[in-house]
DOPA-58901 format. One line per field, with one value per atom (N, C-alpha, C): residue number from 1; y, z, x; atom name. Coordinates in nm, 2 decimals, m for minus. Layout:
N
fiba: c(NUM; ...) .
c2: c(Y; ...) .
c3: c(Z; ...) .
c1: c(X; ...) .
nudo: c(CA; ...) .
% end
This chain:
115
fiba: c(1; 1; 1; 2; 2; 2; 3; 3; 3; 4; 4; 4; 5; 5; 5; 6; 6; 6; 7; 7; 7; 8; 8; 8; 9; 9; 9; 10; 10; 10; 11; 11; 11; 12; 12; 12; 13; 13; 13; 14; 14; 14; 15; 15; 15; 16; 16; 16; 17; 17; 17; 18; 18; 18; 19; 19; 19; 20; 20; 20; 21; 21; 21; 22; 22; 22; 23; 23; 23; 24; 24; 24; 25; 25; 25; 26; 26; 26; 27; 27; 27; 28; 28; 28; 29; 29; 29; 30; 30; 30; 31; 31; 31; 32; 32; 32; 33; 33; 33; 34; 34; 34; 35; 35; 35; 36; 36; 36; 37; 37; 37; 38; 38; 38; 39; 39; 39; 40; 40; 40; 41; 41; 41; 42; 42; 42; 43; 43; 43; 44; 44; 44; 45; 45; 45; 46; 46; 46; 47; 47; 47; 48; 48; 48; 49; 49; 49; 50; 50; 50; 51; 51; 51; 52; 52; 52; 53; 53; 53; 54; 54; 54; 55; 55; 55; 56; 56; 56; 57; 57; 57; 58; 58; 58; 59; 59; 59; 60; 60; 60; 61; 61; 61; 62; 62; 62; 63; 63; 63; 64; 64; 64; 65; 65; 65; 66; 66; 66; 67; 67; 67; 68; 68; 68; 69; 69; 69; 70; 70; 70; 71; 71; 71; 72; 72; 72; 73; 73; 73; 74; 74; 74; 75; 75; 75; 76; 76; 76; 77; 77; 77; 78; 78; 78; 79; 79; 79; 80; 80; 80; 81; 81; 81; 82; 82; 82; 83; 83; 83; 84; 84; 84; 85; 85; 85; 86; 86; 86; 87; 87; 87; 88; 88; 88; 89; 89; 89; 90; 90; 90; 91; 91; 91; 92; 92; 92; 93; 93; 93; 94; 94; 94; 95; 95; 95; 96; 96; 96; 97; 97; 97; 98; 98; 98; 99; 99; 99; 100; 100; 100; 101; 101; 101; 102; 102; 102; 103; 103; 103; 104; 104; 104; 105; 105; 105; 106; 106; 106; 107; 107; 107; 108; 108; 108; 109; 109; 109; 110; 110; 110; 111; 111; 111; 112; 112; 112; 113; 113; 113; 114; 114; 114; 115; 115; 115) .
c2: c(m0.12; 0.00; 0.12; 0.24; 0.32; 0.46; 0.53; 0.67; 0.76; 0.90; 1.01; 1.10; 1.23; 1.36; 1.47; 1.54; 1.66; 1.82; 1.85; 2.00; 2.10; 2.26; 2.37; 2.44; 2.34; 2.44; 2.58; 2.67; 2.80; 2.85; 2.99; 3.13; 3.19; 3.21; 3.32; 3.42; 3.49; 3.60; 3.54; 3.55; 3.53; 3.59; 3.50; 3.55; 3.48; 3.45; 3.38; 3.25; 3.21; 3.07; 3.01; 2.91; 2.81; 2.70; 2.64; 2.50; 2.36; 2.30; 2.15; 2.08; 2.00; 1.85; 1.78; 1.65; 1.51; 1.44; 1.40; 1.33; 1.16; 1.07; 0.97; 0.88; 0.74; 0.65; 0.63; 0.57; 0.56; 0.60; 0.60; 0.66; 0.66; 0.76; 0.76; 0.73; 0.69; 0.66; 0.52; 0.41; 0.31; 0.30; 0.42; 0.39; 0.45; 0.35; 0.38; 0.53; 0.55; 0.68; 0.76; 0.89; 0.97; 1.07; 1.11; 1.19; 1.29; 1.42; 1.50; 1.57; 1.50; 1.50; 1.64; 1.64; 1.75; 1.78; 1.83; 1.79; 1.89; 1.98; 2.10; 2.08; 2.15; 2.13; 2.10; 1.96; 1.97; 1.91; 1.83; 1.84; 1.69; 1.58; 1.48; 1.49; 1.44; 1.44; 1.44; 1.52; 1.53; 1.51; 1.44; 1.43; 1.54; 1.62; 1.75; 1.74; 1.65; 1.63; 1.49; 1.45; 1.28; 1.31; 1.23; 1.21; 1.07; 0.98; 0.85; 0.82; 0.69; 0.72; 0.77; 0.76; 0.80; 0.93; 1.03; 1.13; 1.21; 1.13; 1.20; 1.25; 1.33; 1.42; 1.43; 1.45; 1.47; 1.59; 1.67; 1.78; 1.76; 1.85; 1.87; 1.97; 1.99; 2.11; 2.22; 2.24; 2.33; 2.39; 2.32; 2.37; 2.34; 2.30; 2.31; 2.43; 2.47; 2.62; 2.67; 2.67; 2.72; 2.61; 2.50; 2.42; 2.28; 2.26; 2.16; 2.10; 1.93; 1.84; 1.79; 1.79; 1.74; 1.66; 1.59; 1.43; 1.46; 1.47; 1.45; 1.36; 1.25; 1.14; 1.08; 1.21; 1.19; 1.25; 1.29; 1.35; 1.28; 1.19; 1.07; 1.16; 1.30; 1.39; 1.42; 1.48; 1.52; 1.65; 1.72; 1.88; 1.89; 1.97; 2.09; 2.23; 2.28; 2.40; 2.44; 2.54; 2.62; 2.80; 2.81; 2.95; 3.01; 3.15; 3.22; 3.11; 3.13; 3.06; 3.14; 3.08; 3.12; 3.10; 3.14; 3.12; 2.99; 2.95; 2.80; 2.68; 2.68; 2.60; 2.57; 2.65; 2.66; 2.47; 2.43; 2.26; 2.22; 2.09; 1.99; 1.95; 1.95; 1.85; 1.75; 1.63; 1.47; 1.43; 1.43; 1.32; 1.18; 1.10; 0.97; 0.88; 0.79; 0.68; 0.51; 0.44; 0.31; 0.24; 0.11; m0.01; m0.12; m0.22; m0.38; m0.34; m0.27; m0.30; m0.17; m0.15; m0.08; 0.06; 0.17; 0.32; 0.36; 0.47; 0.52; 0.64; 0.74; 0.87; 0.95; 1.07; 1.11; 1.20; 1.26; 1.33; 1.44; 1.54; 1.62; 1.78; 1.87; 2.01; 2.12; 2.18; 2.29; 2.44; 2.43; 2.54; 2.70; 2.73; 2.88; 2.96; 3.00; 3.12; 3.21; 3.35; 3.42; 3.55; 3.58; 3.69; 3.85) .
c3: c(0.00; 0.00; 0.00; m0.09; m0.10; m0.09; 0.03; 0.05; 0.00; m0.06; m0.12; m0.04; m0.03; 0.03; 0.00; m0.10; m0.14; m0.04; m0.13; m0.02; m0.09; m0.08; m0.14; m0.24; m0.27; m0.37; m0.31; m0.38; m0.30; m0.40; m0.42; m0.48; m0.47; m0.65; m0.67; m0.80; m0.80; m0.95; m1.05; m1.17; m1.28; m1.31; m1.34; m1.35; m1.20; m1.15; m0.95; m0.97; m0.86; m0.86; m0.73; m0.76; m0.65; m0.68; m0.54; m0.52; m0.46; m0.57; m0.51; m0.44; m0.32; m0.26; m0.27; m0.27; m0.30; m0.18; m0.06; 0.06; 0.01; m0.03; m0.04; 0.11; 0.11; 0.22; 0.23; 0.15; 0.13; 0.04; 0.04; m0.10; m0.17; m0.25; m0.38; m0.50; m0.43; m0.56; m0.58; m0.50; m0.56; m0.65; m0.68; m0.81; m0.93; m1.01; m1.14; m1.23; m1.20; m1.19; m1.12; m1.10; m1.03; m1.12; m1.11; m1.22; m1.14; m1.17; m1.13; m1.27; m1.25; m1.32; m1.29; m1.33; m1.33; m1.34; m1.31; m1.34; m1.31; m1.42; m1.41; m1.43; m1.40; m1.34; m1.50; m1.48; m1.61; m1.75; m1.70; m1.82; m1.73; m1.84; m1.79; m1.73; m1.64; m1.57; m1.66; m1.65; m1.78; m1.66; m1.77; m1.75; m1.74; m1.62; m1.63; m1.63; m1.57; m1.56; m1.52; m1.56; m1.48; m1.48; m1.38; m1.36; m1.36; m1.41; m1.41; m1.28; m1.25; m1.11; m1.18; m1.35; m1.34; m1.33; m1.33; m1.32; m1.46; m1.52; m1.66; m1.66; m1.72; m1.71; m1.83; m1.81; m1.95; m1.87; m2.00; m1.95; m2.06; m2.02; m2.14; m2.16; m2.31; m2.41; m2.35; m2.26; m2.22; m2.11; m1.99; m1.89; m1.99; m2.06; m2.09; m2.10; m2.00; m1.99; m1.85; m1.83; m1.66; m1.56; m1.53; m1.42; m1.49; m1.35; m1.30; m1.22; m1.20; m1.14; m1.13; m0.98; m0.89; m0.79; m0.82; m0.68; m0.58; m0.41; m0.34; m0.26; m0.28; m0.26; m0.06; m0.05; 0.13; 0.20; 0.13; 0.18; 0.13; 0.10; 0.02; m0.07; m0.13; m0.15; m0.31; m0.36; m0.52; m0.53; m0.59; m0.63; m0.74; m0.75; m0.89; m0.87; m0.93; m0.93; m1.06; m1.04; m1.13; m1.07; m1.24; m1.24; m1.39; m1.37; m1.48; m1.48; m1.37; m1.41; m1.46; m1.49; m1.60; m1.55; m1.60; m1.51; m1.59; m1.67; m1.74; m1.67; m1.57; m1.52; m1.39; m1.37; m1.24; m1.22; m1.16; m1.15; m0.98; m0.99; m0.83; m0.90; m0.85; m0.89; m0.76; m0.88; m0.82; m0.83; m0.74; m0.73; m0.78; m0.85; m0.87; m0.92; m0.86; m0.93; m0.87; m0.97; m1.02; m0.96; m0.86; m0.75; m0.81; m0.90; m0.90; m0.95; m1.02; m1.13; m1.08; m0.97; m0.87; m0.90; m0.93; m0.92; m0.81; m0.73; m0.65; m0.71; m0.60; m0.64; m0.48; m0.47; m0.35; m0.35; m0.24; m0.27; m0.33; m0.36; m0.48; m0.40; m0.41; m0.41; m0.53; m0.45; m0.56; m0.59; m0.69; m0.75; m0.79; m0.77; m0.85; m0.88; m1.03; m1.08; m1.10; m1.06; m1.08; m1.20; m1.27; m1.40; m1.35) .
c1: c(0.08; 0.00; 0.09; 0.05; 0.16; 0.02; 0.09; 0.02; 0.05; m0.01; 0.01; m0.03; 0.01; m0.03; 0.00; m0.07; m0.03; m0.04; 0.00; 0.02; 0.05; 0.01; 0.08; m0.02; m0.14; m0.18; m0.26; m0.34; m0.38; m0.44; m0.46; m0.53; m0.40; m0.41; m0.26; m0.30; m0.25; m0.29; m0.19; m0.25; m0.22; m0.05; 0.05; 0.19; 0.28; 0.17; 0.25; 0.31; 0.33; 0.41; 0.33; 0.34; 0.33; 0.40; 0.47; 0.53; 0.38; 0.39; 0.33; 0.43; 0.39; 0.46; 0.38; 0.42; 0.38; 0.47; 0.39; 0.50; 0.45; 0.51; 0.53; 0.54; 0.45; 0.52; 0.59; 0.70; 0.82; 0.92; 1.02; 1.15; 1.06; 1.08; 1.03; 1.13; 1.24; 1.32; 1.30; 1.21; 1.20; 1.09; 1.01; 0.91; 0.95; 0.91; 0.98; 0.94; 0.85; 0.82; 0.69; 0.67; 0.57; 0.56; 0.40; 0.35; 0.25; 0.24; 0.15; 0.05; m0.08; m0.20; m0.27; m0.36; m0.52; m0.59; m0.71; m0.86; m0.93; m0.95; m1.02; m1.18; m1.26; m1.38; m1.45; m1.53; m1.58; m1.48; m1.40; m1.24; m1.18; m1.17; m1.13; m0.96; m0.95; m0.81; m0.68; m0.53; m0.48; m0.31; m0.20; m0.11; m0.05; 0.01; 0.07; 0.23; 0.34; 0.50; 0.46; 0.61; 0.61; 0.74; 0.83; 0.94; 0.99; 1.11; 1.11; 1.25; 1.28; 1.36; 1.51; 1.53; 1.65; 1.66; 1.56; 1.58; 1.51; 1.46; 1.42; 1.28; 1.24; 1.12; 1.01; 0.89; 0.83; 0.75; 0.69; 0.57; 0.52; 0.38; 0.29; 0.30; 0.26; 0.26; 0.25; 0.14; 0.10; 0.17; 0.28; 0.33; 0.49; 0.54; 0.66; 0.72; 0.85; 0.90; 0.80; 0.77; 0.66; 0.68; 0.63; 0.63; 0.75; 0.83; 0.95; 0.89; 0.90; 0.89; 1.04; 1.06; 1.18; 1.12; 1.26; 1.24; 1.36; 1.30; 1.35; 1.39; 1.49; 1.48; 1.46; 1.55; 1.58; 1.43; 1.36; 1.23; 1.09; 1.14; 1.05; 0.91; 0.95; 0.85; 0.89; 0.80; 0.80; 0.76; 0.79; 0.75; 0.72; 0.64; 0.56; 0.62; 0.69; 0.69; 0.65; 0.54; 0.47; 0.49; 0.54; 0.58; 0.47; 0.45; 0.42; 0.26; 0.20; 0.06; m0.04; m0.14; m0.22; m0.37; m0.50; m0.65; m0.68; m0.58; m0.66; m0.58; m0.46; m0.39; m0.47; m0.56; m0.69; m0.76; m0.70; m0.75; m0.72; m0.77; m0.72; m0.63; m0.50; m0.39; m0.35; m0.28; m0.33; m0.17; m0.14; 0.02; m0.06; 0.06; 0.02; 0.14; 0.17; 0.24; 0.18; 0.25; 0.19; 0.32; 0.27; 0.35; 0.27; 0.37; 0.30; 0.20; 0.18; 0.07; m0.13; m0.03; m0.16; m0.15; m0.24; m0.23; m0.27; m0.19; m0.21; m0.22; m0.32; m0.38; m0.35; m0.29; m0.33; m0.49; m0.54; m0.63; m0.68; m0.58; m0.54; m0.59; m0.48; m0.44; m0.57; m0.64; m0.66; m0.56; m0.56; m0.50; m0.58; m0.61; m0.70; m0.58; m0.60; m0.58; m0.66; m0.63; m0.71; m0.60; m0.75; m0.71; m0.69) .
nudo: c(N; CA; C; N; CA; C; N; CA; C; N; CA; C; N; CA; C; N; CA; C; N; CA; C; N; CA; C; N; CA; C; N; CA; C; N; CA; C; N; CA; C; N; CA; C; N; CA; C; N; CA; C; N; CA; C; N; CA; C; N; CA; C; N; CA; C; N; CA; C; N; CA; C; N; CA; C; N; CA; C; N; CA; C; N; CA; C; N; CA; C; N; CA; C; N; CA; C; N; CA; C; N; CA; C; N; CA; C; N; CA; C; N; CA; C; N; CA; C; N; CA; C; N; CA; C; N; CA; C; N; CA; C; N; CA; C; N; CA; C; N; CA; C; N; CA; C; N; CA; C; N; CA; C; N; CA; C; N; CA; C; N; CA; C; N; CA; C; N; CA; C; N; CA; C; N; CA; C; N; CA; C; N; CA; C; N; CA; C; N; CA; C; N; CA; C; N; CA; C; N; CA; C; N; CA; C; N; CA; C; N; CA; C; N; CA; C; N; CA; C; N; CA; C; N; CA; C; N; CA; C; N; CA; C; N; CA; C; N; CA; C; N; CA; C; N; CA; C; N; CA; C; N; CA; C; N; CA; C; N; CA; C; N; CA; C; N; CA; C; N; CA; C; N; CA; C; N; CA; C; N; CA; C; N; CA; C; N; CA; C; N; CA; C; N; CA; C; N; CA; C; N; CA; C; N; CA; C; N; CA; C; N; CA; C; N; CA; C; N; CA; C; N; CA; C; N; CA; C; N; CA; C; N; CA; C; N; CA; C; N; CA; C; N; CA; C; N; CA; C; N; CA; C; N; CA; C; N; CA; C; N; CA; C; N; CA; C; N; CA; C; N; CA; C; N; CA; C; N; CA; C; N; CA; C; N; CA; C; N; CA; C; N; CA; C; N; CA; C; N; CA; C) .
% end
């Protein structure tokens, strides 16, 4: 069983930053990878970064150049940093990674942007 816990999201004006964490049960360097998702109101849930354990990263179209996904190994935790945000990046975001075949979801951070 692998627990998730996010933390950090808030109400920011359009151009702000916020840091996401993702506290993991355990290391997070033993899953092969961790991903932070989305789910804007009305708008099916969307891949936002994933990180893999060697360290390699993907983003979507839309945060590439704005939000960094880092792994801290000693803190068994994951970050979002989202910079230069936008009122369309306005969602719950969902830490998640996949153990033996199982997904795990934490309960998910709201974000607001405001214009």
């Amino acid at each position: 069983q692998v627990q998730l816990v996010e933390s950090g999201g808030g109400l920011v004006q359009a151009g702000g930053s916020l840091r996401l964490s993702c506290l993991a049960s355990r290391r997070v360097s033993t899953f092969n990878t961790m991903g932070w998702y989305r789910q804007a109101q009305g708008k099916p849930r969307e891949l936002v970064a994933r990180i893999g354990s060697s360290g390699n990263t993907y983003y979507a179209n839309s945060v590439k150049g704005r939000f960094a996904i880092s792994r801290d190994n000693a803190k068994n935790t994951v970050y979002l940093q989202m910079n230069s945000l936008k009122p369309e990046d306005t969602a719950v975001y969902y830490c998640n990674t996949e153990d033996w075949g199982t997904n795990y979801w934490g309960q998910g951070t709201q974000v607001t942007v405001s214009s």
